[in-house]
C-alpha positions as CSV (number, residue, x, y, z in Angstrom):
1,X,6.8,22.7,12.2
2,X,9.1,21.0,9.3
3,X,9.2,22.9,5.7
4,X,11.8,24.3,3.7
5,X,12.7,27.9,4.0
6,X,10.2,29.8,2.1
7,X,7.2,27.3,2.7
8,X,5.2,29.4,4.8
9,X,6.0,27.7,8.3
10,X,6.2,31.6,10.0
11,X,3.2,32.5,8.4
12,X,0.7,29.4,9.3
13,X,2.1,29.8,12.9
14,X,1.4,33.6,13.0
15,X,-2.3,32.8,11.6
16,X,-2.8,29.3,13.5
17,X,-0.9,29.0,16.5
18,X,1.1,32.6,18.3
19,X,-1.8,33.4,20.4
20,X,-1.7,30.5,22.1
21,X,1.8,29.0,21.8
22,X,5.3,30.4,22.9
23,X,7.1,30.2,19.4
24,X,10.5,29.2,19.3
25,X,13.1,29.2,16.8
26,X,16.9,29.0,16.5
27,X,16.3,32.4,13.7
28,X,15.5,34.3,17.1
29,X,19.2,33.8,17.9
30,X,20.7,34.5,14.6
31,X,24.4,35.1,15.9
32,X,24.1,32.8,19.3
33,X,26.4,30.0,19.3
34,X,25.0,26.6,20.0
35,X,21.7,27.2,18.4
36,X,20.8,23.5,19.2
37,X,21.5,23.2,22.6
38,X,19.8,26.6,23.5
39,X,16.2,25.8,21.4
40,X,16.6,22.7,23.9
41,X,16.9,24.0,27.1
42,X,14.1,26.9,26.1
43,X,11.8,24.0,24.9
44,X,12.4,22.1,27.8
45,X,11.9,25.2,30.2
46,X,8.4,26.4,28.7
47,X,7.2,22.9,28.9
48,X,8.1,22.4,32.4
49,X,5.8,25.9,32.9
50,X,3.4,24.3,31.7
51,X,3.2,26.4,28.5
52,X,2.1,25.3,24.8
53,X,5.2,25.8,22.3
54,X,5.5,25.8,18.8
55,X,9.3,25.5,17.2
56,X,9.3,26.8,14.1
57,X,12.6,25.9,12.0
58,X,12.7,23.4,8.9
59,X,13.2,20.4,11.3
60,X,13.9,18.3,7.8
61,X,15.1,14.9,9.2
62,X,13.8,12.5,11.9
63,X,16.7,13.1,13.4
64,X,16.5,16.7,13.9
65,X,13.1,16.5,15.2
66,X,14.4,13.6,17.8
67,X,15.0,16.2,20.6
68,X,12.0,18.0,20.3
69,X,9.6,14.8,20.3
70,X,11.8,13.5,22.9
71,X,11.3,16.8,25.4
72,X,7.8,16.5,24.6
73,X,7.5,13.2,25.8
74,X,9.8,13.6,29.0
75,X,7.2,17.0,29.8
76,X,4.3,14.3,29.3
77,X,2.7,16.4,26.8
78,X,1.6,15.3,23.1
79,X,3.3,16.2,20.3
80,X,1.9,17.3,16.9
81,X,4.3,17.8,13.5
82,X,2.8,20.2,10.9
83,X,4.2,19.7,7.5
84,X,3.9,22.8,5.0
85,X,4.3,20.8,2.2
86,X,5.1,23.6,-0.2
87,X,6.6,23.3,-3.9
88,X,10.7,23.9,-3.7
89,X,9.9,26.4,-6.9
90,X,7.3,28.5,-4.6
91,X,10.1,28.5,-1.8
92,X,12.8,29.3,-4.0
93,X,10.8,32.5,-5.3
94,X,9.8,33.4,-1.8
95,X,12.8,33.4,-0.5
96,X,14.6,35.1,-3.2
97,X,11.8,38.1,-2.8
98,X,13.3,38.3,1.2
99,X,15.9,40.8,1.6
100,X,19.0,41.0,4.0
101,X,19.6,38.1,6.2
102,X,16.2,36.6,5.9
103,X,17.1,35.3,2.7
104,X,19.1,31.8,2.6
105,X,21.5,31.2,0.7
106,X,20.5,28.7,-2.3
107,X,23.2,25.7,-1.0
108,X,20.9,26.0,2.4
109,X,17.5,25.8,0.7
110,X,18.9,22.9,-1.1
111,X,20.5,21.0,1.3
112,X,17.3,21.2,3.7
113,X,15.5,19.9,1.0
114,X,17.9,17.2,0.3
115,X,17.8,16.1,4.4
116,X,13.4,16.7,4.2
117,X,11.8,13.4,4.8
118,X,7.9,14.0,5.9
119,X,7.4,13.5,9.6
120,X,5.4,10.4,10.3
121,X,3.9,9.1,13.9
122,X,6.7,6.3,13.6
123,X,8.7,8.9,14.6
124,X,7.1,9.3,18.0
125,X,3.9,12.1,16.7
126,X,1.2,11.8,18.2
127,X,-0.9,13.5,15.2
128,X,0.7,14.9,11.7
129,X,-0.9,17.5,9.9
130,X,-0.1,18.6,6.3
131,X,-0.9,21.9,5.0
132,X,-0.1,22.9,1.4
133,X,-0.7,25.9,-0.6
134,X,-4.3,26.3,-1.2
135,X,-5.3,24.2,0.8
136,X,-8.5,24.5,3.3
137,X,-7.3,26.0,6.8
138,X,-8.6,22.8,8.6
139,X,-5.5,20.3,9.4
140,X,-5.3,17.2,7.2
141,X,-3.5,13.8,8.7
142,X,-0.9,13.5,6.4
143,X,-0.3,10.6,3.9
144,X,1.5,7.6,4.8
145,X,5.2,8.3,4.3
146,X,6.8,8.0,0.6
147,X,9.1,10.1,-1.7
148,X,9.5,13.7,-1.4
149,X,8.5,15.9,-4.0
């Protein structure tokens, strides 16, 4: 998954993808320390049990979604980026309407959103799919890479 905080990434894997994928993301562990290091070796566990996994965190970068494409590849399994390309205004208000700590602090919304470059297949996908608010449910490939919005 790769979104800001507030885009709806949570949501489209509840709907889409938890009753068939282990979901996995560093917010399970909210006081663990090295976050990182144990999404890895969880990732890298389920895949070698032959299980489907979604990891559902903003993944910005490329680099922070390295690993994860890379474990994919080492399981021999493909790998699929969904982008939830939602407006920073709708995940602003969204994640000012959460309460306690499942709302971010602004400075983290907006330095994801200054790191948020749209996955691509250069990257090592073998499929991207964009969703956006409003959109139909069906996945769309998403458009060659370009500024961020």
């Amino acid at each position: 998954m790769v979104g800001l905080q507030g885009a709806g990434k949570s949501t489209w894997v509840a709907r889409h993808l938890a009753a068939t994928h282990a979901v996995v993301s560093k917010d399970h562990w909210p006081r663990a320390r090295r976050r990182e290091a144990r999404q890895q070796r969880v990732v890298a566990e389920l895949l070698a049990a032959g299980r489907s996994v979604v990891v559902d965190n903003t993944s910005p970068s490329p680099e922070e979604r390295a690993p994860l494409v890379a474990a994919a590849r080492a399981a021999g399994v493909p790998v699929r980026a969904v982008w939830v390309d939602t407006p920073v205004e709708d995940c602003l208000a969204r994640n000012d309407a959460r309460e306690g700590r499942a709302r971010v602090p602004l400075v983290g919304v907006l330095a994801a959103r200054a790191r948020l470059r749209p996955p691509s297949e250069d990257e090592g996908f073998d499929r991207v799919d964009v969703v956006r608010p409003g959109s139909p449910p069906a996945d769309r490939r998403v458009p060659p890479p370009g500024p961020v919005r």
